[in-house]
C-alpha positions, 0 to 999 in steps of 0.5 A, a space after each residue: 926419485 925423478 921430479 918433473 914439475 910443470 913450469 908456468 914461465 915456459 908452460 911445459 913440464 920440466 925436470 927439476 934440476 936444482 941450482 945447487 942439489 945440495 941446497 935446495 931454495 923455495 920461495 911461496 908467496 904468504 899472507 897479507 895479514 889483515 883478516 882471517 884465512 878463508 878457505 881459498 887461502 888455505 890451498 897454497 899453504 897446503 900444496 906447497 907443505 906436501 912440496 916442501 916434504 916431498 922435497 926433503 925426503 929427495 934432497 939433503 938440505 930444502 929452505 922453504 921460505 914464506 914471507 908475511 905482508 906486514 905493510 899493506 894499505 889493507 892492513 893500514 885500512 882495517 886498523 882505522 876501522 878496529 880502533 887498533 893499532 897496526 902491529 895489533 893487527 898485524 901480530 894477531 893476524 898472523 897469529 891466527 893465520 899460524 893457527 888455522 894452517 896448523 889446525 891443517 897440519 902444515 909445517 912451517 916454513 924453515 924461514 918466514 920473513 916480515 915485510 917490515 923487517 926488510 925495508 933497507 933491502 928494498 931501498 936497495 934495490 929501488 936504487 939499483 933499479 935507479 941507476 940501471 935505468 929500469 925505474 925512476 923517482 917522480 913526486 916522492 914515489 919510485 916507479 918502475 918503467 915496464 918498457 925499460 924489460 923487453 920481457 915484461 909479460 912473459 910468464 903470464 903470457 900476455 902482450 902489453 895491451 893484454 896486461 893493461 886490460 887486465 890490470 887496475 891502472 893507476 892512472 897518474 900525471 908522474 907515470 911516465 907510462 900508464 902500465 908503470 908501477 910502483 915500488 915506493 910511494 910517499 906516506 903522510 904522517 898518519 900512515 907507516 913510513 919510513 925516510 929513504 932517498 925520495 922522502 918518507 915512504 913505504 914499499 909497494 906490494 911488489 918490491 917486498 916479495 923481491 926483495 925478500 927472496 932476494 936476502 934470503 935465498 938469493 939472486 936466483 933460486 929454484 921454485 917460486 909457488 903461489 896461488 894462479 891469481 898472483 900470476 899477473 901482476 904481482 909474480 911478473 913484476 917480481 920477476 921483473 924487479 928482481 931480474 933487471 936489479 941482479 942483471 939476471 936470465 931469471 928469478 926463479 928456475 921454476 914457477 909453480 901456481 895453483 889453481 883457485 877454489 870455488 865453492 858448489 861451482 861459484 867464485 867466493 863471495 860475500 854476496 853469494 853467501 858462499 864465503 868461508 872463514 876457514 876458522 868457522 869451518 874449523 870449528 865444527 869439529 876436531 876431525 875438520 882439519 884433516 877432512 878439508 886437508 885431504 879434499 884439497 889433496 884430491 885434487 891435482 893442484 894445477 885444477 880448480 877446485 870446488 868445495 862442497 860439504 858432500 865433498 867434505 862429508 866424503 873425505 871424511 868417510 875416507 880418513 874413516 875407513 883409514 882410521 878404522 884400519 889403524 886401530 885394528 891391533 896389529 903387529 909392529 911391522 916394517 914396510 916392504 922394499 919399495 912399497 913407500 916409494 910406490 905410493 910417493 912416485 906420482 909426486 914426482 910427477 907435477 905433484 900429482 897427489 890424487 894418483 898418490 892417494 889412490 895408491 895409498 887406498 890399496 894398501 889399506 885394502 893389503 893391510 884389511 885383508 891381511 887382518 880379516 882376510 879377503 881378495 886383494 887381486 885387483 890390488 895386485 893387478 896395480 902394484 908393480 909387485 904381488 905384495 901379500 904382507 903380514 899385518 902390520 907391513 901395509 899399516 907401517 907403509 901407510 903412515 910413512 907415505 901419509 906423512 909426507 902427504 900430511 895425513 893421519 897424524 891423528 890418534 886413530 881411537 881419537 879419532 874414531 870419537 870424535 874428539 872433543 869431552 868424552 868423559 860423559 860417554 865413558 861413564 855412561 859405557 861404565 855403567 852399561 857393563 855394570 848393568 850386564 855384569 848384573 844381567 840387568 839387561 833393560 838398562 844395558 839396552 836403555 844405556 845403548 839407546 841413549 847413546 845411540 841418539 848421541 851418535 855413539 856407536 857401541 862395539 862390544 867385544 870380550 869383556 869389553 866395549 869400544 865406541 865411536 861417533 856415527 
């Protein structure tokens, strides 16, 4: 399979062509662990796992690495106001966070590096960066000098006037420039520190992530993913710590950013009521974490995205309609030659999942009517060849291509119910086909009618009744 990717650094699509083919190096920039998930923060994770699987069906060997952020001044922040510890809030939340993207089937990652567990590699490169001339040490911190890079706003795009603008300058008498920043500073007795050079201190935000793709992948790599909000500052100053310490052309071959989720057309906000913890929207149901999964999948991750619950409330209906396929008895069968791939072509293409489930829905049309009959005309006018499978053929393609876009990993007849405690159901089933078997019809009817109320929905067959939720 050919992959093309659009690159944020030259704002064109470009083959990929890995460093190494055989080792293939991903970098995605991970959580701040101070809070629960919301809902935004679920689509980086989400893009980069169809990546990262996409990758490894392609390549030999992927290490996909994605670091936590175990020193912030956020995390310091909430600690003071819970009355806990840091590394009570740091181990909780990210326990949490492992959590709730599990709940959204996303794989971890091969490598998951901790911030606090790399300060000696920062202390390095602050150094190096010292005595290169690119940074420099005033009152306990270490700042980087942003005129000292010719090529400092180029992956964002912006000249320096720009990037000032839009940033939050620290306006401060040691900075030699109001656009430095910072990659150590100096922390008090009642902060997190640790003795360096310039005194005790902790990193900036900035150094970590450099420092830690810099252990664990490398000088130079292949793709750094992230969300379009850390494009400026942080990825310009990554790829401006990291490139004039390694005295490197760049960081990464490609940057990959997705686009920011909005919900019923507004930015997230507490004020605007309209602010998800992703754990609320979880807890609604078992089937939550696949519906939301595929409402991101809809649509392509460079776009921006708005949640809605009819939105929700549709990818849900669809994975419906997919389930109530696989549950259908059907032979074991065996995917046709190149009908997988038909279907995972279009992630080669800038991971272009919405054409990718669009090929997924026809062949669950081919597998339909292959079981219960019908006209899959239309459906061959799209394939690039007229498949006409036994059952059972489609049915097998479905799951191999789902799995790499991370969907339906569930138990179809699981799913069908709703999860959760159906023992209740299934006796009141029980006692529905006893009261047929005694031709105790009112009762079978009254049985029916309860459960219906319950949004059950009975399926009689031959001696026997299945059920599903409404």
């Amino acid at each position: 399979m050919q992959l093309s990717f659009h690159n944020s650094l030259t704002r064109t699509r470009e083959p990929f062509r890995p460093i190494d083919p055989a080792h293939v190096r991903m970098y995605v920039c991970g959580p701040t662990v101070y809070d629960l998930a919301h809902l935004g923060n679920a689509r980086p994770v989400v893009v980069f796992d169809v990546l990262a699987r996409l990758l490894r069906r392609v390549f030999p060997h992927v290490t996909y690495a994605r670091n936590i952020t175990d020193v912030d001044d956020k995390i310091n922040a909430r600690a003071r106001e819970s009355g806990k510890t840091i590394a009570e809030v740091t181990a909780q939340t990210a326990a949490d966070f492992h959590a709730d993207m599990a709940a959204l089937n996303n794989l971890p990652p091969d490598i998951e590096p901790r911030a606090t567990d790399h300060i000696p590699q920062m202390i390095v490169l602050c150094k190096k960066l010292i005595a290169s001339g690119h940074a420099y040490a005033a009152e306990g911190h270490v700042l980087f000098a942003v005129a000292s890079f010719a090529d400092y706003g180029r992956l964002s795009g912006r000249n320096q006037d720009e990037l000032l603008a839009g940033a939050r300058i620290d306006v401060a008498p040691y900075k030699r420039a109001p656009g430095d920043f910072v990659l150590w500073k100096p922390s008090d007795a009642t902060l997190p520190g640790w003795e360096s050079p310039w005194g005790r201190g902790r990193p900036g935000w900035h150094i970590e992530c450099s420092a830690m793709a810099w252990e664990h992948l490398g000088e130079t790599f292949d793709i750094h993913g992230g969300g379009a909000d850390l494009l400026f500052p942080h990825h310009e100053n990554e790829v401006a710590q990291s490139r004039c310490a390694h005295g490197t052309a760049g960081m990464a071959s490609i940057w990959m950013h997705n686009g920011m989720l909005t919900v019923d057309g507004e930015k997230m906000s507490k004020s605007l009521g309209n602010f998800f913890i992703l754990r609320d929207v979880l807890a609604r149901g078992p089937w939550v974490g696949e519906a939301f999964r595929l409402l991101l999948l809809r649509t392509h991750y460079r776009s921006a995205l708005d949640y809605t619950e009819t939105a929700l409330a549709e990818a849900r209906a669809e994975l419906d309609d997919f389930y109530a396929m696989l549950a259908r008895p059907a032979p074991e069968g065996e995917a046709l030659p190149g009908m997988v791939d038909w279907v995972l072509e279009p992630l080669g293409d800038d991971l272009n999942t919405p054409l990718a489930l669009a090929r997924l829905r026809d062949l669950r049309t081919l597998e339909n009517v292959a079981n219960v009959g019908g006209s899959a005309a239309a459906v061959h006018a799209r394939t690039p060849a007229p498949w006409s499978p036994a059952p059972g053929v489609a049915r097998a393609a479905v799951l191999e291509a789902a799995a790499v876009l991370g969907l339906l990993w569930h138990d179809p007849a699981a799913w069908r119910q709703g999860g959760g405690d159906t023992a209740a159901i299934e006796a009141a089933i029980a006692s529905r086909l006893a009261a047929r078997a005694a031709k105790d019809w009112a009762e079978a009817d009254r049985i029916r009618a309860a459960l219906t109320t319950q949004g059950i929905v009975l399926e009689d067959g031959a001696g026997t009744t299945s059920w599903r939720r409404a």
